[in-house]
MISEVO-113208 format. One line per 8 residues: number of its first residue (from 1); their letters; for each residue x, y, z of C-alpha. Coordinates in steps of 0.1 Angstrom, whole numbers, plus 2048, in hexadecimal, padded with zeros to 3 digits. Each point is the difference from the previous one (the first is absolute). Example, Ala and Ser with C-alpha at 12.3 -4.5 7.8 and 13.67 -1.06 7.14 Angstrom:
% residues 2
1 = AS = 87B,7D3,84E ~ 80E,822,7F9
END
This chain:
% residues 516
1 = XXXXXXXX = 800,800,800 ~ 81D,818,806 ~ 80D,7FA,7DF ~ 7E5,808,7EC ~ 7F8,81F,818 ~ 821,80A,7F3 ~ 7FC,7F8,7DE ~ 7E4,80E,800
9 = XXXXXXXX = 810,826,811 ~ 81B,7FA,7E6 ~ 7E5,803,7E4 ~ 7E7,81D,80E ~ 826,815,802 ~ 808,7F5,7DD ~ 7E0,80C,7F5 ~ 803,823,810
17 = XXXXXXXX = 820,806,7F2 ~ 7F3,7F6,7DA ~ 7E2,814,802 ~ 817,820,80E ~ 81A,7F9,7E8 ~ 7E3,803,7E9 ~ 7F3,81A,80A ~ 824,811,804
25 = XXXXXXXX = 806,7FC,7DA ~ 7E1,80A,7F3 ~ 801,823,815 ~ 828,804,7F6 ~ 7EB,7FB,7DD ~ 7EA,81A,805 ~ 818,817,809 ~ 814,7FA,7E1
33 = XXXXXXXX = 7E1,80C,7EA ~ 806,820,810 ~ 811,81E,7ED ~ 809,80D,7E2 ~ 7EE,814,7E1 ~ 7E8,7F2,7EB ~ 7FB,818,7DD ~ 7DD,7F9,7E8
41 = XXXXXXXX = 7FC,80E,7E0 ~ 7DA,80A,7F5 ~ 7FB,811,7E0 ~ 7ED,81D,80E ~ 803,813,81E ~ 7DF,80C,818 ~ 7EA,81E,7FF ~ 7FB,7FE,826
49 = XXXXXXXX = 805,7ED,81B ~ 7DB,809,814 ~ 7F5,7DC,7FD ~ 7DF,80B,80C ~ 7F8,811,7E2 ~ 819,7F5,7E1 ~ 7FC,7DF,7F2 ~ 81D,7FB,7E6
57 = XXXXXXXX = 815,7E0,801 ~ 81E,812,807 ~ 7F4,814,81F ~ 7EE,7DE,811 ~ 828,7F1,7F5 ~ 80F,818,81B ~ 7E6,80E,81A ~ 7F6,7DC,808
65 = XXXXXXXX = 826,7FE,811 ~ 7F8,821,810 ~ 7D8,7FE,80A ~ 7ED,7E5,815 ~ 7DA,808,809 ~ 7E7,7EC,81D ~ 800,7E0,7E2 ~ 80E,7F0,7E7
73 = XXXXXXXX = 7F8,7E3,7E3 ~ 816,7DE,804 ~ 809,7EA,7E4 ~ 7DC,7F5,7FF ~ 7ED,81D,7FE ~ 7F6,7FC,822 ~ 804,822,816 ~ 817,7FE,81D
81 = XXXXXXXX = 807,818,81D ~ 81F,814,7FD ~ 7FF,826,817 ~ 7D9,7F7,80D ~ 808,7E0,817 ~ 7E0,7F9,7FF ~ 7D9,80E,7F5 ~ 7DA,7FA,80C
89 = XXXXXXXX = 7E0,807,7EA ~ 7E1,80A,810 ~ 7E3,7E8,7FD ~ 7F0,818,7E8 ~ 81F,807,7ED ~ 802,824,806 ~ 81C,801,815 ~ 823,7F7,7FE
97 = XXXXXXXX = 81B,7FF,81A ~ 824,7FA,7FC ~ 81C,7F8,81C ~ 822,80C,7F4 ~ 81D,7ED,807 ~ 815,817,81E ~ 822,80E,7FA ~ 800,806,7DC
105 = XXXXXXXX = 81B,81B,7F6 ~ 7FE,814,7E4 ~ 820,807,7EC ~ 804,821,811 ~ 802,7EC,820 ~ 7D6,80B,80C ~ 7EF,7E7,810 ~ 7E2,7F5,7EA
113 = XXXXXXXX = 7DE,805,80E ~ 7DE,803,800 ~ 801,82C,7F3 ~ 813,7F4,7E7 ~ 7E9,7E3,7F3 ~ 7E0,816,7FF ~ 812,81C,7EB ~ 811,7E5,7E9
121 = XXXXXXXX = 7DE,7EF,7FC ~ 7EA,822,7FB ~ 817,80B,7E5 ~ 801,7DB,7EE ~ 7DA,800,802 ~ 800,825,7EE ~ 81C,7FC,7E7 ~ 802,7DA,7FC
129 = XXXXXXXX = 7F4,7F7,7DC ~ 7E6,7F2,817 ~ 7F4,81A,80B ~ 7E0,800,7EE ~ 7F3,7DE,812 ~ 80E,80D,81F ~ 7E8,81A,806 ~ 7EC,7E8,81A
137 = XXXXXXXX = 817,808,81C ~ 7F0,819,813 ~ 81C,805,820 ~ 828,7F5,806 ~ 80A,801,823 ~ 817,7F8,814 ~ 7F5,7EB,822 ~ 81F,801,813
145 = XXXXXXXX = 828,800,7F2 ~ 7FA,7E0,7F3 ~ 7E1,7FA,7F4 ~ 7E9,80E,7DF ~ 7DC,7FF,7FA ~ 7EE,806,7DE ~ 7E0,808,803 ~ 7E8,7FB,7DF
153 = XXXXXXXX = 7E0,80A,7F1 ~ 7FD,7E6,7EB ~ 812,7DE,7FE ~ 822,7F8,7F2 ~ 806,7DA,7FF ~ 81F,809,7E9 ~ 810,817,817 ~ 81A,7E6,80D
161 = XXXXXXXX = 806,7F9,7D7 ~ 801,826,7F6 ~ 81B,80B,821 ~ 818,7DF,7F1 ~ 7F8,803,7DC ~ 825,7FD,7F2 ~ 7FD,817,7DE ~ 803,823,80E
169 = XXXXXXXX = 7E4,812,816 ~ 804,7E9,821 ~ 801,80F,822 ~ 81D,805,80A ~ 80A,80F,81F ~ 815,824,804 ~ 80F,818,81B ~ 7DD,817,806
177 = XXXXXXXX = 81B,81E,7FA ~ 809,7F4,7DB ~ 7DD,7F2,7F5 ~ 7E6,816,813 ~ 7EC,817,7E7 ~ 818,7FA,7E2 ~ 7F2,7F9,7DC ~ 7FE,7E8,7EB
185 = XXXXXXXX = 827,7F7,7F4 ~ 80F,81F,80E ~ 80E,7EF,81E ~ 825,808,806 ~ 80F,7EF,81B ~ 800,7D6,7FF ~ 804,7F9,824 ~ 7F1,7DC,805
193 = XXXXXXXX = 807,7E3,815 ~ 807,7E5,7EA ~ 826,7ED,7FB ~ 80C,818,7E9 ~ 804,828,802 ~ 802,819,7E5 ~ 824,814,800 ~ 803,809,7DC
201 = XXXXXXXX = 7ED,80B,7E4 ~ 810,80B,7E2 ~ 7E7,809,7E7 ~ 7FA,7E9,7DC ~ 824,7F0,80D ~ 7FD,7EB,822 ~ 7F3,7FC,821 ~ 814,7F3,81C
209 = XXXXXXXX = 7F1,7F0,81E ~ 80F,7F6,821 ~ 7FD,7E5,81B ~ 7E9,80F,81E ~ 80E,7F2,81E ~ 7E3,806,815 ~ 7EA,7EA,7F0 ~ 7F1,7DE,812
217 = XXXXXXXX = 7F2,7E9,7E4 ~ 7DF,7EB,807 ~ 80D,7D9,810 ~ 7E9,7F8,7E7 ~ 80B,7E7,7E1 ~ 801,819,7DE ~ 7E7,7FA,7E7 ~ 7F9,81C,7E8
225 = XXXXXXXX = 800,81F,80E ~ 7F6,7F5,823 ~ 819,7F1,81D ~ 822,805,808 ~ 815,81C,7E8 ~ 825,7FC,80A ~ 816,81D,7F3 ~ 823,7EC,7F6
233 = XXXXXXXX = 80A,81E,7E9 ~ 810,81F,80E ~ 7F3,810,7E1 ~ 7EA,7F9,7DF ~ 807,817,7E7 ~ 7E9,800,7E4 ~ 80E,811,7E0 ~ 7E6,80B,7E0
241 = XXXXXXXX = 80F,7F2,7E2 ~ 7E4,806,7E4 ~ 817,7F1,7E3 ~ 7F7,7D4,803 ~ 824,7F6,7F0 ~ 814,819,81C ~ 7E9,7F0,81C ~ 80C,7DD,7F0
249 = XXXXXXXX = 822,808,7FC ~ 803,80C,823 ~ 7F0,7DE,80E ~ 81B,7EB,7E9 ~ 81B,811,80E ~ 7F6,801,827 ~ 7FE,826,804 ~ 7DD,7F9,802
257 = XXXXXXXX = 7EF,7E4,81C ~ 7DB,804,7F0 ~ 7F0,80E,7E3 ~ 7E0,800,7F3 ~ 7EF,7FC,7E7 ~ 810,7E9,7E7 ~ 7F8,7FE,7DF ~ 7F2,7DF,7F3
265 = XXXXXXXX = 81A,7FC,7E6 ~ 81D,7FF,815 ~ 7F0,7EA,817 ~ 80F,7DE,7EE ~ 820,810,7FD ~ 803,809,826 ~ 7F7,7DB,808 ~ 820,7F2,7F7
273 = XXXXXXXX = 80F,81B,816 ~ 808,7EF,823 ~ 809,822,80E ~ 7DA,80B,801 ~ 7E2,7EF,80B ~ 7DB,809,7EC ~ 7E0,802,812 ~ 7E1,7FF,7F0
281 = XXXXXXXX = 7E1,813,80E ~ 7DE,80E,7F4 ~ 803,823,7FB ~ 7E7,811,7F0 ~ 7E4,805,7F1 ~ 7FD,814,7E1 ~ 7E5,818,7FB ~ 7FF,81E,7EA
289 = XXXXXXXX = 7EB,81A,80E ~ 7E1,813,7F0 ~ 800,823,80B ~ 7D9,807,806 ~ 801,826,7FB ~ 810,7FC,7DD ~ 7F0,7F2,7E0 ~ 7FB,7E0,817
297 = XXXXXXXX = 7E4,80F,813 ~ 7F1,7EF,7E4 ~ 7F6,7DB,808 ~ 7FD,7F3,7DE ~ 824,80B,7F8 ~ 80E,7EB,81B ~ 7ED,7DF,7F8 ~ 80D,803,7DD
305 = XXXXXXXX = 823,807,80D ~ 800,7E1,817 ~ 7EA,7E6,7E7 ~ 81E,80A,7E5 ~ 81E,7F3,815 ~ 812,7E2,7F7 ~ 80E,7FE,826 ~ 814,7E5,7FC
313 = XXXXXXXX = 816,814,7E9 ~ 803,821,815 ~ 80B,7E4,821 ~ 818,7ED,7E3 ~ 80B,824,7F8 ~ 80D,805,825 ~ 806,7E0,810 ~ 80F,7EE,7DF
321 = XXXXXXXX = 7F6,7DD,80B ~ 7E1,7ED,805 ~ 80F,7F7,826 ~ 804,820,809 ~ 7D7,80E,7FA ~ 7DE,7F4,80A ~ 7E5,80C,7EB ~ 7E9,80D,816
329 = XXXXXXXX = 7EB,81F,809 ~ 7FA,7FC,821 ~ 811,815,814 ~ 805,7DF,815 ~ 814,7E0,7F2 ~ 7EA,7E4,7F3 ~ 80E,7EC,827 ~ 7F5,819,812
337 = XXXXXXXX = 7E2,7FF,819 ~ 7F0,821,7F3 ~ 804,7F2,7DA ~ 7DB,7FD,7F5 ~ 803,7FB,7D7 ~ 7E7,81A,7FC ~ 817,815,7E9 ~ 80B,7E4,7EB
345 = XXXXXXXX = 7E2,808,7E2 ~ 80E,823,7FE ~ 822,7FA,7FB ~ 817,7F8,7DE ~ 7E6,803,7EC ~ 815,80E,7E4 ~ 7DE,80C,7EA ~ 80C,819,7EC
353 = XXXXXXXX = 7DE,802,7EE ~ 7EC,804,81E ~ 815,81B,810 ~ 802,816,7DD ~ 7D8,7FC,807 ~ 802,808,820 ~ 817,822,7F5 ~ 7E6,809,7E7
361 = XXXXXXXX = 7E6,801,819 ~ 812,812,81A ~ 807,81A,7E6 ~ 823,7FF,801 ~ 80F,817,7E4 ~ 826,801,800 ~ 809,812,81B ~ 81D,801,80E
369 = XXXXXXXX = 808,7E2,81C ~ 820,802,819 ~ 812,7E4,810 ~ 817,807,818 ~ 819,7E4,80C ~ 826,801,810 ~ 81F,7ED,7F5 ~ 808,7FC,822
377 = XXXXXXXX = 7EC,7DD,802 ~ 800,7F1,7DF ~ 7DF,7ED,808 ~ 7F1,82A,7FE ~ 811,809,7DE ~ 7FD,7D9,7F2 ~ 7DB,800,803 ~ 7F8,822,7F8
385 = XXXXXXXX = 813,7F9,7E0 ~ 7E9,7DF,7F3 ~ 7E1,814,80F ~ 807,81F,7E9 ~ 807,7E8,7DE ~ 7E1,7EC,809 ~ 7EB,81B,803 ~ 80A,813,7E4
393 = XXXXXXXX = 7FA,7E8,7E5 ~ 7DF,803,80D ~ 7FA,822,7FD ~ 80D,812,820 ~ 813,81F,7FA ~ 81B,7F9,81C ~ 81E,816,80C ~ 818,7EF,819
401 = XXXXXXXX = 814,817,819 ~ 81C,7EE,816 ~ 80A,810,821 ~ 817,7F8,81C ~ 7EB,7ED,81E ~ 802,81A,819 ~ 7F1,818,7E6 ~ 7E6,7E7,7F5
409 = XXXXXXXX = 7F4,7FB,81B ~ 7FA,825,809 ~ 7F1,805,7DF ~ 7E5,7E6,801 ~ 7F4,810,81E ~ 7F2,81F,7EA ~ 7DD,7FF,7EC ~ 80F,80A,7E0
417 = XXXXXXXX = 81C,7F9,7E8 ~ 7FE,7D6,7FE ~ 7E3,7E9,7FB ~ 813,7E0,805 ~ 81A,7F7,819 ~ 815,7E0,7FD ~ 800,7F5,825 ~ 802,7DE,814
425 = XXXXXXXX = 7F6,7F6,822 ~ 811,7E9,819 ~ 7F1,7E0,80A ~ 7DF,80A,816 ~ 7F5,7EE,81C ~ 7DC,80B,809 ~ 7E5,811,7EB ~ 7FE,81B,818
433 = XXXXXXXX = 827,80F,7F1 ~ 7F2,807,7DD ~ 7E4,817,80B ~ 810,820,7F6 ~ 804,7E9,7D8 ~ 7DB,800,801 ~ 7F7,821,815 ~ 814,81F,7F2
441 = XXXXXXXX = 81E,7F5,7FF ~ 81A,806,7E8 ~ 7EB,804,7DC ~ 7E6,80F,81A ~ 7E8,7E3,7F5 ~ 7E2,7F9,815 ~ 7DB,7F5,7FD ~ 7E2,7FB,817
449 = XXXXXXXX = 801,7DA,801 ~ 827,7FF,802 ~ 7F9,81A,823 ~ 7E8,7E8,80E ~ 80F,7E1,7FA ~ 822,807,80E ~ 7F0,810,81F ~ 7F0,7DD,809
457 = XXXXXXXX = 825,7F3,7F7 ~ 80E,817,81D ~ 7E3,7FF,818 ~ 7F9,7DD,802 ~ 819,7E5,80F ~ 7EE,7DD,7F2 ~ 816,7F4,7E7 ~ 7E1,7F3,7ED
465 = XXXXXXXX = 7EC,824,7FF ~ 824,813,7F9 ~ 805,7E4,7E1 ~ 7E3,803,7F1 ~ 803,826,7FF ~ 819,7FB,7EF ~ 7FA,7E7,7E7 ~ 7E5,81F,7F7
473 = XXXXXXXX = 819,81A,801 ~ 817,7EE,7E8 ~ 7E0,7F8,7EA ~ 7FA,823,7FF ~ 824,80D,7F5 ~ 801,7E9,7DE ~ 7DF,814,7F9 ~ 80D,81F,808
481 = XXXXXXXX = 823,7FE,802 ~ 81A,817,812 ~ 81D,7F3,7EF ~ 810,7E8,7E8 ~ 80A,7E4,812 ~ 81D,7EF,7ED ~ 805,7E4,81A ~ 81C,7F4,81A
489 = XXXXXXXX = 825,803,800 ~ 819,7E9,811 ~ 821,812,805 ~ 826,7F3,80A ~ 817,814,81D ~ 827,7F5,7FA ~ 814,801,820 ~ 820,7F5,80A
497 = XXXXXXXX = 805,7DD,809 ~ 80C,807,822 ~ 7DF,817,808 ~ 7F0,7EA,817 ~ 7DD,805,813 ~ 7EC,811,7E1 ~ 7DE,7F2,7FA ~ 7F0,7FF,7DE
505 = XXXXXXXX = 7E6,816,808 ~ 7F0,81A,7E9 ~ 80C,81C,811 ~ 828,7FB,80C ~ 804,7F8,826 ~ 822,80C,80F ~ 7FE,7FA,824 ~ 80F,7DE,809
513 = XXXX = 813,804,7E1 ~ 822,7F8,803 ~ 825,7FD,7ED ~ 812,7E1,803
END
C-alpha cells in the first residue's frame, strides 16, 4: 500500500509540472506575439473616421480598432456584449437598460461612464444613417455611473441589431466632451477605448495607429467582432496606395504585411508564391444607384434600365471568374437566413426589347445621363464601364465621370449633377441595416409601402413577422427598383506568410493579429 501511495504522489507531481510546463510555454508564447509594426495597403484612404455616421469600407477598416460600443456581432451574426455587460427589456418592450462594464478607459486616460454613453448614444440616434427608424426613442438617461436606460415610444426589437450593425452607423461610445452636440461627420478628436489608438493621420498618404496600453480585452474566446481583441502591434500603419500593381509590388517585396484588394488576375500568379498567403471573402455587393430627383424620378425608366442587364456580364466584367460572383440581387447571399428568392424574376433579364418599350413609355428623349464611378475600386469603374455599353446600345445617352473616392463619395450626397452611382455594399446581416437603401437614402428613393414595411422590420422582434416583411419589401423593390443590382463579389487579401491571427472576414480584423 505504501508503494502505490508513492507511486501514486510520484504521478499527481509529474502531472503538475507537465500541465505548468505547459502552461509556461504557451504564456512565453504569448508574449513572443507581442511587438513590432504591422503596415496594410488599401487603395483608398477614408473621408472620416465618425463611425457613427460614415459608412465607407475604409473608415469601418480603421475606427473598428479605435471604437467599441454597449454590442457587438460574433462570427455568427449573433450580438454579443462588448462595453454594456449586460441589458434588460421591459415586459412591454419600451424600455431598455444597459450595465456597462466598470473601469473602462478611454485613450485620453477618462474613465468610461454612464454621461458619456447617453451623449454617444443621443448623437448615434440623430446622425446614425439610422436615424430615421430611431425616432421611437423618446428619453436617454443615465441611472447611475454605470448604468443607461432608453426609454421608447414605440417598440424597437432591432435595437440590439441596429447598436452592432458592423457597416457603419453603430453606436459607438465617445468621451461626452468630443461627441456631445457635434454633427454629423464633423467629429475631430478619435478618443475611443478600443486596442488600438489614433496618433497619425497624414491626409490621402497613411494613418498610423498605436498600441493603447490601458486597454483590458473581454476573457471571452474572439469570434467576429465580439470577445477578446489583444493588441500584439505597437503600431498598424495603414498607407493609401490607389495604383493595384504598387500595392502588389509592395506585398512581393515585404515592405507591405497586408494589402487589399487583389485583382482576380493575379490571384493564380500569387498562388505559387509561398511568401504570401490569399484569403478569400465575400465582399460586396454591387449596386448602381438610381438618383430619384434626376431623370430617374421616373419609374418606368428604371425597370427598363434593370430588365436590359445582362448581370452576369457586368459581375464577369469585375470579378473575371465564375468563382469569384454569385448572381444574385438580393442584397443577402442565396445561404443566408434573410434570403427569400423574391427578387429572382426581376433580375438578368437581359430584354432589350422590353426595356426600349418601357423607354418609350416613360418618354425618355435623349437626355443627357451621368454615371459617376472611381478608379480607386475597380469593381466601381469595371461595372460602370459594362453598365454604360449595355445601356447605350439600347438607346441611353450616357456620360461617365470618374472621381477619386473621397470625392465620390461627397458628390453623391448632392441632388444634382449624377443619376447613377456605381456603389457596392458589404455583406448585411439583418434587414433592419438597409433601411436608409429603401428610405431616403443615397439616390433619396422612397415609397409608402417600402416606409411601412421596414418599420414592422425594425419594430417587431419575431423572426417570422420581420421575414415576411421582408420577403414584401424585396417584392416590392424588383417592381420599383432603387438600384441596379449587379450581384455578389468575392474578393482576395494577400498578406505575408508570417502574419498570423487574421480571420477571413469581410471586413479585416487586426486585433489578435500577429507577426511571426
Amino acid at each position: 500500500m505504501i508503494t502505490v501511495k508513492k507511486g501514486y504522489n510520484i504521478f499527481l507531481v509529474s502531472i503538475v509540472i507537465l500541465c505548468l510546463s505547459i502552461g509556461f510555454a504557451a504564456e512565453a508564447q504569448e508574449q513572443d506575439r507581442f511587438g513590432g509594426t504591422l503596415i496594410f495597403g488599401i487603395s483608398a484612404g477614408p473621408t472620416n473616421l465618425d463611425l457613427h455616421s460614415v459608412t465607407d469600407a475604409s473608415s469601418r477598416q480603421i475606427s473598428r480598432n479605435i471604437w467599441e460600443g454597449f454590442a457587438v456581432l460574433d462570427a455568427n451574426d449573433e450580438v454579443q456584449p462588448e462595453l454594456a455587460k449586460k441589458w434588460e427589456i421591459s415586459e412591454d418592450g419600451l424600455t431598455w437598460t444597459f450595465y456597462l462594464r466598470e473601469g473602462v478607459l478611454f485613450h485620453n486616460g477618462k474613465e468610461m461612464t454612464s454621461e458619456d454613453a447617453v451623449a454617444s448614444a443621443i448623437r448615434w440616434a440623430e446622425v446614425s444613417r439610422f436615424s430615421v427608424i430611431l425616432g421611437s426613442i423618446n428619453s436617454i438617461n443615465a441611472i447611475d455611473k454605470y448604468t443607461v436606460e432608453f426609454k421608447l415610444d414605440e417598440k424597437l426589437g432591432a435595437l440590439l441589431a441596429l447598436m452592432a450593425a458592423r457597416n457603419g452607423g453603430e453606436m459607438l461610445i465617445m468621451p461626452k466632451e468630443v461627441c456631445e452636440g457635434v454633427p454629423r461627420g464633423k467629429i475631430t478628436e478619435y478618443i475611443g477605448t478600443g486596442p488600438y489608438k489614433l496618433v497619425e493621420w497624414k491626409l490621402d498618404q497613411q494613418i498610423k495607429l498605436a498600441k493603447f496600453k490601458d486597454y483590458k480585452p473581454l476573457d471571452l474566446e474572439p469570434s467576429g467582432y465580439a470577445g477578446k481583441k489583444n493588441a500584439y502591434f505597437d503600431e498598424i500603419i495603414f498607407k493609401f496606395i490607389p495604383e493595384t500593381s504598387t500595392l502588389l509590388a509592395g506585398l512581393e517585396t515585404g515592405e507591405l504585411d497586408i494589402i487589399e484588394p487583389i485583382l482576380p488576375m493575379e490571384v493564380n500568379r500569387l498562388r505559387e508564391n509561398k511568401e504570401i498567403v490569399l484569403q478569400r471573402y465575400p465582399k460586396w455587393h454591387l449596386q448602381t444607384i438610381f438618383n430619384t430627383k434626376g431623370i430617374f424620378q421616373n419609374q418606368k425608366l428604371r425597370q427598363a434600365a434593370v430588365m436590359a442587364l445582362d448581370m452576369e456580364q457586368i459581375m464577369l466584367s469585375v470579378g473575371k471568374k465564375q468563382e469569384n460572383i454569385e448572381l444574385n440581387q438580393s442584397h443577402f447571399r442565396k445561404n443566408s437566413i434573410w434570403y427569400t428568392g423574391q427578387l429572382e424574376k426581376y433580375y438578368n433579364q437581359k430584354n432589350t426589347e422590353g426595356a426600349k418599350k418601357l423607354m418609350q413609355e416613360g418618354g425618355y428623349n435623349g437626355e443627357e445621363i451621368i454615371i459617376i464611378a472611381t478608379k480607386d475600386y475597380s469593381w466601381s469603374f469595371d461595372s460602370a464601364i459594362s453598365i454604360v455599353d449595355q445601356l447605350t446600345k439600347i438607346g441611353f445617352n450616357i456620360k461617365m465621370e470618374v472621381f477619386d473616392w473621397p470625392t465620390l463619395v461627397s458628390r453623391k450626397n448632392e441632388f444634382e449633377g449624377w443619376d447613377l452611382f456605381a456603389a457596392a455594399s458589404s455583406p448585411r446581416t439583418d434587414p433592419v441595416e438597409l433601411t436608409l437603401s429603401y428610405v431616403g437614402g443615397t439616390g433619396f428613393y422612397t415609397s409608402p409601402v417600402a416606409v411601412e414595411l421596414m418599420q414592422i422590420i425594425a419594430q417587431e422582434s419575431s423572426f417570422e413577422e420581420r421575414y415576411n416583411a421582408w420577403a414584401k419589401m424585396e417584392d416590392h423593390a424588383g417592381q420599383n427598383p432603387p438600384s441596379i443590382v449587379s450581384g455578389h463579389l468575392f474578393e482576395f487579401r494577400g498578406l505575408r506568410s508570417n502574419i498570423k491571427g487574421v480571420p477571413e472576414f469581410s471586413i479585416t480584423i487586426l486585433w489578435n493579429a500577429y507577426k511571426e
